[in-house]
Wavefront OBJ file of the C-alpha trace (Angstrom):
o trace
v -108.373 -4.052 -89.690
v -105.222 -3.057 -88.470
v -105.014 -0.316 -90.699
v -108.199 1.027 -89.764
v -106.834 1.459 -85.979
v -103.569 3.493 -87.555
v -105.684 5.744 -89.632
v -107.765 6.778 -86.433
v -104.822 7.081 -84.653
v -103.355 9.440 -87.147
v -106.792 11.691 -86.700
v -106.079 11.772 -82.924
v -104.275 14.030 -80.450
v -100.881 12.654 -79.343
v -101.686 11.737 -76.065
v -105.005 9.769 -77.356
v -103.070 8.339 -80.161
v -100.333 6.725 -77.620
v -103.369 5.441 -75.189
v -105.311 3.878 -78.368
v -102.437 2.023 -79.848
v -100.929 0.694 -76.590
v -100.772 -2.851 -76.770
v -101.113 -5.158 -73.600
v -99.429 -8.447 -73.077
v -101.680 -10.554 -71.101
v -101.139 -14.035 -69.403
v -103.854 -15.289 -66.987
v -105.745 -12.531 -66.819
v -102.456 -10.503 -65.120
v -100.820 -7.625 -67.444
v -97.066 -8.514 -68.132
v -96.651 -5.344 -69.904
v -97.814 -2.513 -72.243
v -96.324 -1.401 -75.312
v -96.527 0.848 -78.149
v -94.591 -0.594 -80.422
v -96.176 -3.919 -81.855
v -92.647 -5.969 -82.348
v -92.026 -4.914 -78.702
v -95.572 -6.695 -77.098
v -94.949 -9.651 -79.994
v -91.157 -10.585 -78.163
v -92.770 -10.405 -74.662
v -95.252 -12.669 -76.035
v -93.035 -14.954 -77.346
v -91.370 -15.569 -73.578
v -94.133 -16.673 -71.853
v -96.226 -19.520 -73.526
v -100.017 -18.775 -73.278
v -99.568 -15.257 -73.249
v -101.774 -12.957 -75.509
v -101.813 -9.353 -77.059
v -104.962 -6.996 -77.144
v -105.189 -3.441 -77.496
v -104.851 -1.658 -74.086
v -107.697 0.315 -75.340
v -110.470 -2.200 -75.572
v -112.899 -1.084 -78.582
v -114.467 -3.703 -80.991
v -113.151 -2.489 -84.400
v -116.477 -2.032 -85.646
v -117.264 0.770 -83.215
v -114.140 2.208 -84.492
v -114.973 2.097 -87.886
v -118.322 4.037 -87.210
v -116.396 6.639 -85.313
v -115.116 6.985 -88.749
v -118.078 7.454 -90.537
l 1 2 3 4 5 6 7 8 9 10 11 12 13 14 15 16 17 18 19 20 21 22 23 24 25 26 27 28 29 30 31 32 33 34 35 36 37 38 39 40 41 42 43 44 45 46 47 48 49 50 51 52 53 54 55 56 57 58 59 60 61 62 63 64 65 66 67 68 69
């Protein structure tokens, strides 16, 4: 599904682009930090056991998908 999110991003203006791939790292409900770059949120992650990623931008991929269609 991941690629699905890219190729929407790639339909988008800049600015929307950089707000609909942000990725959040998330521990206890508290954001730790955002990040565009995947590798970046994935090494925060790593540092603090528990924590989680999600897309800053919080659409189910299936609503994305239609947007496509």
């Amino acid at each position: 599904m991941r690629a699905v999110w890219l190729f929407s991003a790639r339909q988008m203006l800049p600015e929307s682009a950089e707000l609909f791939n942000r990725r959040d790292v998330v521990l206890g409900g508290k954001t730790l930090g955002s990040f565009q770059d995947p590798a970046e949120a994935e090494q925060l992650a790593e540092q603090h056991s528990g924590a989680r990623i999600g897309h800053a931008f919080r659409v189910p991929t299936r609503v994305v998908v239609e947007l496509l269609g």
